[in-house]
N, C-alpha and C positions, 0 to 999 in steps of 0.2 A: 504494500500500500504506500503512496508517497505520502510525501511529505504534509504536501496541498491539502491533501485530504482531511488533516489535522489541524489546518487550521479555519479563520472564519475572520472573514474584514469589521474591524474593532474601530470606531472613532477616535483615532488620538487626535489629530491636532483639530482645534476647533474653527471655526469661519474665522473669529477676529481675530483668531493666531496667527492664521493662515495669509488674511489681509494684511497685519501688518510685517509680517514677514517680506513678501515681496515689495510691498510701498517702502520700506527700509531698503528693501535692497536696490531698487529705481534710484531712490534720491538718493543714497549715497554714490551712483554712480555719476549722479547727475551733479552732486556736490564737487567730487572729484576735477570729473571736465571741466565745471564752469570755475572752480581754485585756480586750476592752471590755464585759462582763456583770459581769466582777470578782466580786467576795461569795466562794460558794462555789462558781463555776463556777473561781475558781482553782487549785482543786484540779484539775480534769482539765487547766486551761493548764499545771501543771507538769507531770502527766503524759505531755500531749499535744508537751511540749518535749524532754523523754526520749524520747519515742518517736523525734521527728525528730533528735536528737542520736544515737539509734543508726544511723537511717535514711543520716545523712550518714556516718557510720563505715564504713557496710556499700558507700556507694557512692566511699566513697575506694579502698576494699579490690576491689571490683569493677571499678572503673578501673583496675586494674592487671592485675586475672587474669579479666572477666570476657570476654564475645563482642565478636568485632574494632572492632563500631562502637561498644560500650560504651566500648572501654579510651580512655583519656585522649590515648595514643597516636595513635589517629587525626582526635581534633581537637585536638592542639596545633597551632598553626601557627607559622610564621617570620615577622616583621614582612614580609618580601617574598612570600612566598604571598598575607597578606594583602593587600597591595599590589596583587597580580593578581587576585584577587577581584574588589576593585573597581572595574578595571578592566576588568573581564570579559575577561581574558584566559586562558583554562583550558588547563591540558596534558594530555594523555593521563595518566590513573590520577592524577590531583587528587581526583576523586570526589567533588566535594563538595556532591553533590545527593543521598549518600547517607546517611551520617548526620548529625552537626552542621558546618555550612558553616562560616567563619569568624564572621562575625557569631553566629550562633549557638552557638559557642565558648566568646562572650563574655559571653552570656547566661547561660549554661549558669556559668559560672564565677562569674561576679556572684548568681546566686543562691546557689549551694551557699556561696562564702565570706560572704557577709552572711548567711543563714541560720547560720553556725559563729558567727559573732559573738552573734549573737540568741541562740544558744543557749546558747552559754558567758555573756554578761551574766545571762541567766535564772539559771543555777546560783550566781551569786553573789549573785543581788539579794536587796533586802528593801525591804517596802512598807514600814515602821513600821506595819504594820497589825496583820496576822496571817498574811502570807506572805511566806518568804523560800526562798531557792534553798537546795539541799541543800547546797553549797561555800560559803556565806555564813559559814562561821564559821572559814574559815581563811582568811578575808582581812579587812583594814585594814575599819572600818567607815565611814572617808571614799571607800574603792574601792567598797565595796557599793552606799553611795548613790551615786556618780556610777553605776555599771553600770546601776545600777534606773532612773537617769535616760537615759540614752540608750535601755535598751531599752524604754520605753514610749513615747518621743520619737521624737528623730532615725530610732533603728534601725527602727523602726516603720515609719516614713513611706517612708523609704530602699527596703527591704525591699516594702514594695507599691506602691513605683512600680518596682520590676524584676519583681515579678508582672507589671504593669498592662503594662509593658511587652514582655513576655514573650507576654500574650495577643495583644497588639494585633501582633505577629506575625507570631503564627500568623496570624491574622484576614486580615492582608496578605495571605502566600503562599497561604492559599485564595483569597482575590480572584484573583491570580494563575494559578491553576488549579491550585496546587499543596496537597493534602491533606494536613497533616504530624500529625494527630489520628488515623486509622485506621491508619496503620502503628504507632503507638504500644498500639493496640488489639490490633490481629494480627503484628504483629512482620514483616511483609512490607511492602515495595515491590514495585513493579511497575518495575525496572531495567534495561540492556543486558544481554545475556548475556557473562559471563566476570566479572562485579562479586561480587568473595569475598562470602562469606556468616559471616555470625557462626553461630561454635558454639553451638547451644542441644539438647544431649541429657540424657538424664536423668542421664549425669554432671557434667554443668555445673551442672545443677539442683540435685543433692544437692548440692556444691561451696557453692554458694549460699545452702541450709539452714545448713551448717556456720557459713558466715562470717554469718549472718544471728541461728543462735544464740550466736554467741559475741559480738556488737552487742549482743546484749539481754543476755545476761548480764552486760556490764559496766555499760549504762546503770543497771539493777538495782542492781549493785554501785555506783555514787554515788548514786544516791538512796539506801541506808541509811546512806551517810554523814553524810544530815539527819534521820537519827530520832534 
């Protein structure tokens, strides 16, 4: 009998997971191009930083209340979990072929917090050009320029070598025969039976709208803090 047979497509990642998974992944590419185009594509780099500045808001807030393999909750791990990880020692209801393994934890964590960083130095930089973050003018002007120097620098570099590495992966565990891009697509794995399923109805959903308008509404509210 295979394998397939044994299992049965489970909900893990839930719609507004799913959303803003790839709306992160857009604007940061689109952040990227428009940093190095500079002129007047810096107008959409600030906007495009706001955007992910609400993005990350909304998936701190969802990590907490959003579907079971979203919440934060089921990839923290304990230095000894991780331990058994890599030793491939697994215990019944580890689960960690279902949403973020440990390794992927860490990834998972490494990007959202240097993405905060990026985000927050953006709001206080200033090129001495003719752009500066909307928060730039309540801080020290020796803090602006060093923030404006990390975030076009170091942060920068930093930052897209945890993309880079982030892809390279995925790219792995499909070599591996494992697909970790389509379940991000459809929100299903293909799992044992009895593995919980994340809640995704249309009251979760609406849940999601809420905390996702009240993300924009604040990011909104600090950008007029630089007009």
């Amino acid at each position: 009998m295979s394998l397939a047979s044994h299992t049965v497509p489970v909900r893990v990642w839930d719609l507004p997971t799913r959303l803003f998974h790839w709306t992160l992944a857009a604007a940061v590419v689109g952040l990227v191009i428009t940093g190095n185009v500079g002129g007047n594509a810096l107008v959409w780099h600030m906007r495009l930083g706001l955007l992910v500045g609400a993005l990350l808001l909304f998936r701190i807030v969802w990590g907490l209340v959003g579907g079971r393999w979203s919440r934060f909750a089921s990839f923290i791990y304990a230095p000894g979990t991780v331990l058994r990880y890599l030793k491939g020692e697994h215990r019944p209801g580890d689960h960690f072929e279902v949403g973020h393994n440990p390794l992927g934890s860490f990834s998972v964590f490494g990007l959202i917090g240097m993405l905060a960083v990026q985000v927050a130095t953006g709001l206080v930089a200033d090129d001495e050009i003719a752009t500066t973050g909307p928060l730039n003018r309540f801080v020290e002007t020796d803090l602006g320029l060093a923030a404006t120097g990390w975030h076009k620098a170091y942060g920068q570099w930093i930052l897209l070598a945890l993309v880079a590495l982030h892809v390279a992966a995925i790219l792995f565990y499909r070599w591996r025969g494992t697909n970790l891009v389509v379940p991000m697509v459809s929100g299903d794995k293909a799992l044992p039976p009895g593995v919980p399923a994340s809640t995704d109805t249309a009251g979760t959903r609406l849940l999601a709208l809420g905390v996702v308008a009240a993300c924009t509404g604040l990011a909104v509210w600090v950008a007029r803090l630089g007009a």
